[in-house]
C-alpha positions as CSV (number, residue, x, y, z in Angstrom):
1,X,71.9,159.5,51.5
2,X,75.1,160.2,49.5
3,X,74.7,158.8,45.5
4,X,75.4,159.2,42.1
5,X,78.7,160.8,42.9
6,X,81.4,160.5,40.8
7,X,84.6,159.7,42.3
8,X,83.8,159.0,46.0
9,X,80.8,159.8,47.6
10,X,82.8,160.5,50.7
11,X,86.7,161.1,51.8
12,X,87.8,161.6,54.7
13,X,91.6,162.4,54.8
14,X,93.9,162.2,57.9
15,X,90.8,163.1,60.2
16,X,91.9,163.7,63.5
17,X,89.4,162.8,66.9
18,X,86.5,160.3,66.5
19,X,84.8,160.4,63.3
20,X,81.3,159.1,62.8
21,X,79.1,158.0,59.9
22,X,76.1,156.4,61.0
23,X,72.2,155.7,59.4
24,X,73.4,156.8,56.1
25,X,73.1,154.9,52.9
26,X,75.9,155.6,49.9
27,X,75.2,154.1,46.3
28,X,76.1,154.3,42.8
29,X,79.3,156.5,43.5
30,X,81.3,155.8,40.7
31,X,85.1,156.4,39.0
32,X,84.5,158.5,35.8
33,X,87.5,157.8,33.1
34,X,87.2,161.0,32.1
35,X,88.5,162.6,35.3
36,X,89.7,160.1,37.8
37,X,89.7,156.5,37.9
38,X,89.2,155.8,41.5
39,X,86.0,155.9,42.6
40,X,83.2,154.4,45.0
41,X,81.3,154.9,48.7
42,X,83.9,156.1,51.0
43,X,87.3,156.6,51.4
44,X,89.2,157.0,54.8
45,X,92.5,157.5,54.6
46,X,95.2,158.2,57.2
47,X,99.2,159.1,57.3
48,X,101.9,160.5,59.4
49,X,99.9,162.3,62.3
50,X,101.9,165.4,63.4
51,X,103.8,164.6,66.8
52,X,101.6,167.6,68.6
53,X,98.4,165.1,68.5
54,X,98.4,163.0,71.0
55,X,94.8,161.7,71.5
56,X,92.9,158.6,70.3
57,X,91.6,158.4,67.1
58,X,88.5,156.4,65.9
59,X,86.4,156.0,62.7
60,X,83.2,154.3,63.8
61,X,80.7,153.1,60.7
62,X,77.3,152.4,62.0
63,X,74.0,151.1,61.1
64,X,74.6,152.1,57.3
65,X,74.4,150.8,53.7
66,X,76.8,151.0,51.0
67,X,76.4,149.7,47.5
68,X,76.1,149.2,43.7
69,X,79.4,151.6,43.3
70,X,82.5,150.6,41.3
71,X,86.0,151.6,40.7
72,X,88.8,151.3,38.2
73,X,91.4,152.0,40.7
74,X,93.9,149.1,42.4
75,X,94.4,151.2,45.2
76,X,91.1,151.2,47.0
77,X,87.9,149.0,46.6
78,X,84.1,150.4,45.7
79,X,82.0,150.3,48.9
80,X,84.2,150.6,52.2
81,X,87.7,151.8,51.8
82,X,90.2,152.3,54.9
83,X,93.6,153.0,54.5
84,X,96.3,153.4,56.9
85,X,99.1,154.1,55.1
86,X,102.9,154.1,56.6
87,X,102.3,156.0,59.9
88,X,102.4,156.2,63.5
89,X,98.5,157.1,63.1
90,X,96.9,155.6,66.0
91,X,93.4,155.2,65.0
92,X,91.0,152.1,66.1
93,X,88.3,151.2,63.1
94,X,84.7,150.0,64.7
95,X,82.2,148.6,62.0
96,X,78.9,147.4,63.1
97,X,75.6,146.4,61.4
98,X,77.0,147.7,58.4
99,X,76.0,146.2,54.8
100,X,77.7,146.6,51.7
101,X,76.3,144.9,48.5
102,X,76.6,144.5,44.5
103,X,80.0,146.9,44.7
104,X,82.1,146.2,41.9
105,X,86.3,146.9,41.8
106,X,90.0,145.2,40.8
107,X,90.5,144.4,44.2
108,X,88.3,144.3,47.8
109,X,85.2,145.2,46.4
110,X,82.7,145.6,49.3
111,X,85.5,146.2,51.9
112,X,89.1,147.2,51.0
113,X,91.3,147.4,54.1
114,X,95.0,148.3,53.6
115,X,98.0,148.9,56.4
116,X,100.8,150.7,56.1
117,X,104.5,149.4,57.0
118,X,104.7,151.2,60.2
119,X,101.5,151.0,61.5
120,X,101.2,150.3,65.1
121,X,98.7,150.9,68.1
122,X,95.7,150.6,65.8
123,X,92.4,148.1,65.5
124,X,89.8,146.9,62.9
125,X,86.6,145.4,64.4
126,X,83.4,144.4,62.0
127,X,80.6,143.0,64.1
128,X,77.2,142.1,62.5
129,X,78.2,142.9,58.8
130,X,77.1,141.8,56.2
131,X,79.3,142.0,52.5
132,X,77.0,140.0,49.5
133,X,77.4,140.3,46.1
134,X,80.6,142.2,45.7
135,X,82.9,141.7,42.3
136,X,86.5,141.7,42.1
137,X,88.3,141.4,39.3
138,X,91.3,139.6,41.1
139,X,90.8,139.5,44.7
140,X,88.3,139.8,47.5
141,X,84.7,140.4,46.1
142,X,83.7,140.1,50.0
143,X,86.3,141.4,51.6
144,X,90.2,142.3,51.1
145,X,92.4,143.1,54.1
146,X,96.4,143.3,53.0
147,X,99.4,144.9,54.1
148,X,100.9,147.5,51.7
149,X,103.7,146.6,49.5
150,X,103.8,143.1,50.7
151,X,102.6,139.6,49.8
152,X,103.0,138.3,46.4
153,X,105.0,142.1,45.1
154,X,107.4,142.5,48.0
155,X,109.3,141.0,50.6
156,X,107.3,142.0,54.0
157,X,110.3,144.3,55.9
158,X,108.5,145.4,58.7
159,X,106.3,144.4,61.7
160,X,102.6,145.0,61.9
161,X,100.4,145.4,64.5
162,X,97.1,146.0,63.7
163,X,94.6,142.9,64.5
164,X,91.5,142.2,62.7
165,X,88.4,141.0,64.2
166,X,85.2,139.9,62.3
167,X,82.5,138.5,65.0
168,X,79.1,137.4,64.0
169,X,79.1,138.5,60.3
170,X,78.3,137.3,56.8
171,X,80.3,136.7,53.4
172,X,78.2,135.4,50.5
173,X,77.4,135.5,46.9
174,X,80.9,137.4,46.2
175,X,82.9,136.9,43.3
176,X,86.6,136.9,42.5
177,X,88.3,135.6,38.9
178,X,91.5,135.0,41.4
179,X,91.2,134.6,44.9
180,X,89.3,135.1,47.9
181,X,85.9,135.4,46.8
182,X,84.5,136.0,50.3
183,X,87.7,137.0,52.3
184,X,91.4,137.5,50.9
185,X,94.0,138.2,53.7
186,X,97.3,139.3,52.7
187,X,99.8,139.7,56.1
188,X,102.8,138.9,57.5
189,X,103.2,135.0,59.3
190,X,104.3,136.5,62.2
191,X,101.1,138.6,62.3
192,X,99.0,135.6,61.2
193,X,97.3,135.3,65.2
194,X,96.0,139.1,64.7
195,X,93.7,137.9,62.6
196,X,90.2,136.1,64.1
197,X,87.3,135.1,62.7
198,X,84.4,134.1,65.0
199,X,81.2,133.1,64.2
200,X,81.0,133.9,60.7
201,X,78.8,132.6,57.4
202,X,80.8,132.5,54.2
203,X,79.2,130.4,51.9
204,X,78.1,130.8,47.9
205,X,81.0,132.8,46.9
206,X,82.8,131.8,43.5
207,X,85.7,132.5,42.0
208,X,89.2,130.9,42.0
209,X,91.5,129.1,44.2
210,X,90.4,129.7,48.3
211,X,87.1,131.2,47.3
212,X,85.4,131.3,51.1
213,X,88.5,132.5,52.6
214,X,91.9,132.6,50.8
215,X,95.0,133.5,53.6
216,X,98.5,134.6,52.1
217,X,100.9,134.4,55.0
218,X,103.9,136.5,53.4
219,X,107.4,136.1,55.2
């Protein structure tokens, strides 16, 4: 059990091989103004491997709880926060049986998933998760899952491919004042068929416009 934290509870910073978290519960790891205003559960965040590594990389999240953090930060959310940023990083992302709950941030506040503009030969998979009660302040109180630089602040000027599958999982109760309540996806409409959904429950989220699911297809 990682809590009361301030900044993350956890960070984990171009971490090479398979890394593991697994029957572990993070809460109430919050941003403090007085030192940093980023804050929340944990943090992953990968770059430009060096060219000498070349084997697989994973971060697998299992069987854990993250919750009742928040962050001041637009950069990253307050439960789950994965970022792969501008690199030839190969790294596959497994989450399973995971819940995150009552996290509170600007943006992707139970889940915040962000790729790069050169990411390639990488994969996000949630299976059995569940993300209820999260806040945003603009978008994704469930979940938010963009592509960096892009959408509605730049033109997208680069391909992308980096799927993302949610199977058998659960959006509800979230809140967003803009939108995506439950889900906000942010990609490129090339890219849009990366993206699947299967057998999902999003239901009871509120908010603003597309509050189950809102789907920017930039480009």
């Amino acid at each position: 059990t990682v809590q009361k934290s301030y900044g993350y509870g956890l960070i984990g910073f171009n971490v090479y091989g398979e890394s593991l978290i697994t029957a572990s519960t993070f809460s109430r790891n919050n941003y403090d103004n007085r030192y940093i205003s980023c804050g929340g559960n944990v943090l992953f965040y990968y770059t430009r491997r060096p060219s000498h590594y070349s084997f697989n990389n994973a971060l697998r999240i299992d069987s854990s709880t993250f919750s009742s953090s928040w962050s001041d930060c637009s950069v990253s959310g307050a439960g789950v926060n994965i970022i792969l940023d501008q690199s030839l990083y190969e790294v596959d992302v497994t989450i399973t049986n995971v819940t995150s709950c009552s996290n509170k941030a600007i943006d992707g506040a139970n889940f915040y998933l962000e790729v790069g503009s050169t990411v390639a030969k990488s994969s996000i998979t949630m299976e059995k998760v569940r993300s209820i009660y999260g806040s945003a302040v603009y978008f994704g109180g469930g979940l938010l899952y963009r592509y960096k630089g892009f959408g509605f602040i730049d033109a997208p000027t680069a391909n992308i491919e980096v799927p993302l599958t949610i199977v058998d999982s659960e959006f509800s109760e979230n809140t967003a004042l803009y939108f995506g309540a439950g889900i906000y996806l942010d990609v490129l409409q090339e890219n849009y068929q990366r993206i699947a959904l299967e057998n999902c429950s999003i239901h009871n989220n509120t908010g603003g416009d597309g509050i189950g699911v809102y789907a920017y297809f930039g480009g």
